[in-house]
N, C-alpha and C positions, 0 to 999 in steps of 0.2 A: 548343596543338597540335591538328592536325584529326583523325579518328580517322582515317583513312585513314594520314597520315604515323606514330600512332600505333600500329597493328595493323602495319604494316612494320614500324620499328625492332623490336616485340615480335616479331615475329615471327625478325626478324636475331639478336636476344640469344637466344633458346630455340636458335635451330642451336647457335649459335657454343657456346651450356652442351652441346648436346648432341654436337657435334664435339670438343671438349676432353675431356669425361668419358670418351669412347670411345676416343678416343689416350691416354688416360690409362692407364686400366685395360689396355687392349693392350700399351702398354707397358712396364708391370711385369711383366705375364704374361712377355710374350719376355725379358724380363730374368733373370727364374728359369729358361726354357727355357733361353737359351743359357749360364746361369752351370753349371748342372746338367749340360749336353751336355758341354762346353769343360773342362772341370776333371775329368773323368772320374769324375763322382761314384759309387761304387756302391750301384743301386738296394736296398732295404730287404730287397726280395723276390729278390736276385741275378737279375735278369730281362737285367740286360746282360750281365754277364760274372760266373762265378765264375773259385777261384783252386783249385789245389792243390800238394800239396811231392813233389818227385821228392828222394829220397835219392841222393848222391854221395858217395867215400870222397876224402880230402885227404891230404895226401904221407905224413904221419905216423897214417894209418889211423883218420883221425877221421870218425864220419858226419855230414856236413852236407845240409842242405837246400835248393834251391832252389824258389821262390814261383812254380808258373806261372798265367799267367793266361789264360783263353780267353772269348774272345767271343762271344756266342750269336749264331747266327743263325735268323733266321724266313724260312720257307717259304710265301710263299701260293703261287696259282694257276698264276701265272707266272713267278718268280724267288727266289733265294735273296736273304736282304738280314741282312750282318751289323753288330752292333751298332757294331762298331769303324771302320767306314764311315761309316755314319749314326743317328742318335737318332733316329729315324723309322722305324724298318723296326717294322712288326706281323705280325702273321698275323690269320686268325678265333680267335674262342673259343669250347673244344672245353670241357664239362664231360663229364668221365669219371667216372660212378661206375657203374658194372657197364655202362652203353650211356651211348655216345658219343654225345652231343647237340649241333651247333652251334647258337650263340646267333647267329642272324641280327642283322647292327648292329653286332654286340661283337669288338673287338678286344684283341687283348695287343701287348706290344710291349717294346722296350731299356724303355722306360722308362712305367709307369703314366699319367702326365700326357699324355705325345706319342700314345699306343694312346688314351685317354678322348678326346682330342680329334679324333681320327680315326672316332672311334664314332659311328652315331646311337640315335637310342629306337625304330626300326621295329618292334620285337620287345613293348618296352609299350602300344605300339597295337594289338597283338592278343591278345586271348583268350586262345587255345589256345597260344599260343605262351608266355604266361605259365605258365601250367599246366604244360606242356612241362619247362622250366624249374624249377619249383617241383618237379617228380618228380623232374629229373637230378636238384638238388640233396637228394634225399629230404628233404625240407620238409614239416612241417606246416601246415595252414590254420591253425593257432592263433597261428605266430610269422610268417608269410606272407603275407598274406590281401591279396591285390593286383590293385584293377580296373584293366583297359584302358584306354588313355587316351581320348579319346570324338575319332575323326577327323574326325566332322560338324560340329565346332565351326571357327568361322573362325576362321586361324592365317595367320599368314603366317608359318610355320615346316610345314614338309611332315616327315611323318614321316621320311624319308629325309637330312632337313636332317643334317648333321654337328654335334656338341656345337662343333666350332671355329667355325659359322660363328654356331652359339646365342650364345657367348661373347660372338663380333664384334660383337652388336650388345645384350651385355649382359641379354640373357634379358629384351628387354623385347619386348612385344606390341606395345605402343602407348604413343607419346608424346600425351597431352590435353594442350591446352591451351587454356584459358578465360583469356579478359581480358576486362575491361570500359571500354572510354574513360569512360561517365560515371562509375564508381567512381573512375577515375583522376582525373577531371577534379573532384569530390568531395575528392577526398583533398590533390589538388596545387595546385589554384585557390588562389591568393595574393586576400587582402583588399586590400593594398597593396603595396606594393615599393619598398624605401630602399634608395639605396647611397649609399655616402662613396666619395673617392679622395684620395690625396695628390700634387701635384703642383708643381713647379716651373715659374713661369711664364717666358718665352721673351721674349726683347726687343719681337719684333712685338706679342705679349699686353702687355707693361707699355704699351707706347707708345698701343696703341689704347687701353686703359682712361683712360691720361691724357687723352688726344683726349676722350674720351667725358666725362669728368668737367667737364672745360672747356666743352664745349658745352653741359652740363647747365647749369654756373652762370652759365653767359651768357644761356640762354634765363629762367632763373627771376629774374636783376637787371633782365633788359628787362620782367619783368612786374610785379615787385616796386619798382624804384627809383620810376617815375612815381608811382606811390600813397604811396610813402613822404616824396616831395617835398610833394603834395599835402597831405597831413596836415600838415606841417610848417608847410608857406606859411599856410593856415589859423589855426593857432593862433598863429602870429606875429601875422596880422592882428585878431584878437578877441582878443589880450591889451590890457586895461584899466590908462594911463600912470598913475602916481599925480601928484598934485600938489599944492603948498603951500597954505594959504585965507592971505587977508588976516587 
């Protein structure tokens, strides 16, 4: 194999690993998103809907209860969006503890996973805004202590990038890859190469082989008879007659 035809194929199996893992993983993700949306799961945090009991009297003056249920909705900028619509709807996230702080990047939402995925890290790219942060939450440096991400470094993830599209491609930076034809060619080079097969042979195959056998013992009688004559005539003639004495 020449390296050229060699560095292609390696090259085609690295997509084709890296195009499968990423459908892969994508896949399952959606499959707990839509099993969680579809089935009306309620969030841990009640963030899509709580429920509560309105009391009713029944014929014979009994109190019963009905279960109601309401569905949150979130508010951004421009629309109301409730959960019982879509598993999508977020707002910003507002940390309230005595002043109101929005977390730039940070959303809430029906549901923790669909609001995370909607989110990016803008907010750990900076300083202050870390700091920020660490005060709403009245945080100490001692359980907190958190640097900025450093935005000088090449990324091909911008701060702004959304956690869904990090996912999309698997929080990877960079795919490397290193091959080498002569290690391969090292590793794979055969000293020799044997194979067997089994087969049945076909009338045209019998027929030539007899063909061929026959010519064979024809050409080696025409080289062999004459000399075998030879010798014979020979030692007839130099055989010594006995004979009687007086």
């Amino acid at each position: 194999m020449s390296s050229e035809i060699f560095q292609t194929q390696t090259n085609e199996l690295i997509q084709i690993f890296i195009s499968s893992t990423i459908n892969s993983f994508t896949r399952s993700l959606n499959i707990i998103r839509e099993t969680t949306s579809n089935n009306g799961i309620i969030s841990g945090l009640l963030t899509n809907f709580d429920y509560h009991t309105e009391p009713y009297q029944t014929s014979n003056n009994t109190t019963m209860y009905n279960v109601i249920s309401n569905y949150h909705t979130f508010t951004d900028s421009t629309s109301n969006c409730s959960c019982g619509d879509s598993p999508s709807c977020t707002a910003p996230v507002y940390v309230n503890n005595g002043n109101s702080f929005l977390v730039p990047g940070m959303y809430a939402g029906c549901f923790m996973m669909e609001a995370l995925l909607q989110s990016n890290l803008i907010c750990f790219y900076n300083q202050s805004c870390i700091n920020d942060l660490r005060y709403a939450l009245n945080s100490s440096s001692t359980n907190f202590r958190t640097t900025a991400l450093d935005v000088t470094l090449p990324s091909q993830y911008q701060p702004n990038t959304t956690i869904n599209d990090i996912l999309s491609k698997l929080m990877v930076e960079q795919w490397i890859n290193t091959t080498s034809h002569r290690d391969y060619y090292d590793q794979c080079n055969p000293i020799q190469c044997q194979y067997s097969y089994v087969g049945k042979n076909d009338f045209i195959t019998v027929i030539t082989t007899i063909i061929g056998l026959i010519g064979g013992l024809n050409t080696i009688l025409r080289f062999i008879a004459p000399r075998l004559i030879q010798i014979y005539s020979k030692r007839q003639t130099n055989r010594v007659q006995p004979f009687a004495g007086e």
